[in-house]
N, C-alpha and C positions, 0 to 999 in steps of 0.2 A: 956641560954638566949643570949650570947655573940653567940653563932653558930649561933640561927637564926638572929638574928640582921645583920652579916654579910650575910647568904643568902638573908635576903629582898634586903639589899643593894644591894647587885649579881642583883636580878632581875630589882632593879630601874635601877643602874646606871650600865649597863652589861659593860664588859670588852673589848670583840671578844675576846677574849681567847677560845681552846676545851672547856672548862669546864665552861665557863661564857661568852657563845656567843653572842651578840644581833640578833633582828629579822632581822634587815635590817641595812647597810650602813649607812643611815642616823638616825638611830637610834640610832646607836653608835656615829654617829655625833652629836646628839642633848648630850646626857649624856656628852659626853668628847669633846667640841667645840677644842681642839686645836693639835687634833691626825695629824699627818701628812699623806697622800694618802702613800694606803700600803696596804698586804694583811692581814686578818682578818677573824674570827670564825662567820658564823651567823647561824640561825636556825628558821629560817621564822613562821614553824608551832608550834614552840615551846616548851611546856613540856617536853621532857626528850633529856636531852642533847646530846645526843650518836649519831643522824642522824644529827649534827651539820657538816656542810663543809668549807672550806675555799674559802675567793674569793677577788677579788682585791675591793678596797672601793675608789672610785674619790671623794673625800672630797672636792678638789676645785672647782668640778663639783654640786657642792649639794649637796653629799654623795650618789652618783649613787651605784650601788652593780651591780658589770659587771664579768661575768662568759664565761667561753674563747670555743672555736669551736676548737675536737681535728684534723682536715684532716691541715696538709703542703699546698701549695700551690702545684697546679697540674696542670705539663703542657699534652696537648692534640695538635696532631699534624694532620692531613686529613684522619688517621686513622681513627678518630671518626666523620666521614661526617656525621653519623647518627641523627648528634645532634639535626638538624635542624626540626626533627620527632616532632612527638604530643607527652606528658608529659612530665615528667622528665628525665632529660639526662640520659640515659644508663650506657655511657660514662663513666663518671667519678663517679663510685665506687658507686653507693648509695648513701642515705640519710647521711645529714652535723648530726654528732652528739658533743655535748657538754661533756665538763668536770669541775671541781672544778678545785683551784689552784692548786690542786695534782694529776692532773690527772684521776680523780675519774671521774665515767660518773655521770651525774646530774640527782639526784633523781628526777622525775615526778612529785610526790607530792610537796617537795620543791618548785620545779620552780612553781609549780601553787601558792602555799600560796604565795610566791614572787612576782608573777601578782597580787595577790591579794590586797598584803600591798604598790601595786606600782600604777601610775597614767599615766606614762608614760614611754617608752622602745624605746632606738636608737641602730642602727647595723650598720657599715659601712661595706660594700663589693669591694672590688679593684678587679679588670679584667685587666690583662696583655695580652694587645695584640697585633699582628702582621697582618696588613693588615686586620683588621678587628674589628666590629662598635661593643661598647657597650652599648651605648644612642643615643646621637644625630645623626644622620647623615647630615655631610655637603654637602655631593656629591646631596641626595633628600631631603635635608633640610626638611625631620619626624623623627619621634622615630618608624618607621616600623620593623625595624630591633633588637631594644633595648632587652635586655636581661628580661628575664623571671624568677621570681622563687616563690617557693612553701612556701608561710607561714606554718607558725607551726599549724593552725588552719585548715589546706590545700586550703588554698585558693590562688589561681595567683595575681599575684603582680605583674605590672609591669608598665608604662606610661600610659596607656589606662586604667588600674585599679586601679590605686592606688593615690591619692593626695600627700602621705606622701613619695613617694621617690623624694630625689633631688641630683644631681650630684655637686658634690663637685667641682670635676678637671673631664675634659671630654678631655682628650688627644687624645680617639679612634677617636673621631668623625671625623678626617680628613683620616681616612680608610689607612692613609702613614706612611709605616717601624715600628716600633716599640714604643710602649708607652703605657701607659695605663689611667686607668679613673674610680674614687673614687666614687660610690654613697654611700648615707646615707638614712636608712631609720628607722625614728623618727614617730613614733605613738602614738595615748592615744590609740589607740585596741591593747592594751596588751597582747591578743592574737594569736597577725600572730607573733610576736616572741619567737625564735629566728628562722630565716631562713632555711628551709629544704634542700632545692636544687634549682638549679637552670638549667635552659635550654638557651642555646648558639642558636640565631637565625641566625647570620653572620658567617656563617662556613662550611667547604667542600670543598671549592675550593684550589686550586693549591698555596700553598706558605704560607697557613692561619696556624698560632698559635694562642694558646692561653695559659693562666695560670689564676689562681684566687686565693685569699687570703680574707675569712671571718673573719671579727674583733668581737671583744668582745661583747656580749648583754649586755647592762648595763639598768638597770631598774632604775627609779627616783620616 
């Protein structure tokens, strides 16, 4: 009676522990209101603990459950002129794919029950660039140029589609030496996340770098 007593407990009040994961970040936030932001066990779909992962939990965020994107940042030099083509950039290696806090690639299933128990999903994306626009342009003051990418649902994303990206810091926009420039992209279609790829419009010419950096998916 004493065992199961403490399994019910397990299930009301989960731990994120392997063995006594919660479903979601904020789940574990509701049971235990005064956890400090940190990484943590959850298990979205539930029943049997084993396909349980780790992931970082933004407690002062809401209790976001944010699962990290495994590619470095990659620079691309006039090499890759090509970029400026139809679909997905060639370029740079394929498809962005995801991992848990250990490196693990994230189970499909998972991330769906995740969308599921979620209402809302943010991504920030940083573009490192050199002589060249990653949103705004101030030389034709449009977003003609602004970077392009591939939701997880495969759908284009980009100024012209999309409501939900906003630029953070836009440092490209003045197309001079080096800088770079922060979107965010915050949605309730918790299906274009997390971010597949993306395609570089301002690029080819004589002198043009670039680099990028995918943040964290965090579900809310």
């Amino acid at each position: 009676l004493n065992s199961l007593k403490q399994e019910i407990e397990g299930l009301r009040r989960p731990m994120g522990t392997r063995d006594n994961p919660a479903r979601t970040c904020q789940d574990l936030q509701l049971s235990h209101p005064g956890l400090p932001d940190g990484e943590y066990w959850i298990d979205p779909n539930q029943g049997c603990a084993r396909d349980s992962f780790k992931v970082y939990c933004n407690f002062t965020a809401g209790g976001e459950t944010c699962v990290f994107p495994s590619k470095d940042i990659q620079e691309v030099s006039k090499a890759g002129g090509q970029l400026g083509g139809q679909g997905p950039s060639p370029a740079l290696g394929g498809r962005f794919s995801y991992t848990d806090s250990e490196s693990q690639p994230l189970s499909v299933v998972q991330l769906t029950f995740l969308r599921l128990l979620s209402v809302s999903a943010r991504q920030n994306f940083t573009y490192h660039c050199h002589h060249s626009v990653a949103w705004h342009s101030t030389t034709s003051r449009d977003h003609q140029r602004a970077l392009r990418f591939l939701a997880a649902n495969e759908e284009e994303l980009s100024y012209d589609t999309s409501p939900y990206i906003k630029a953070v810091t836009d440092g490209c926009a003045a197309r001079k030496g080096s800088s770079r420039t922060v979107l965010e992209v915050s949605t309730p279609r918790l299906e274009q996340l997390p971010l597949l790829d993306v395609r570089v419009m301002d690029f080819g010419e004589p002198g043009q770098r670039f680099g990028f950096e995918g943040g964290p998916v965090c579900f809310l």
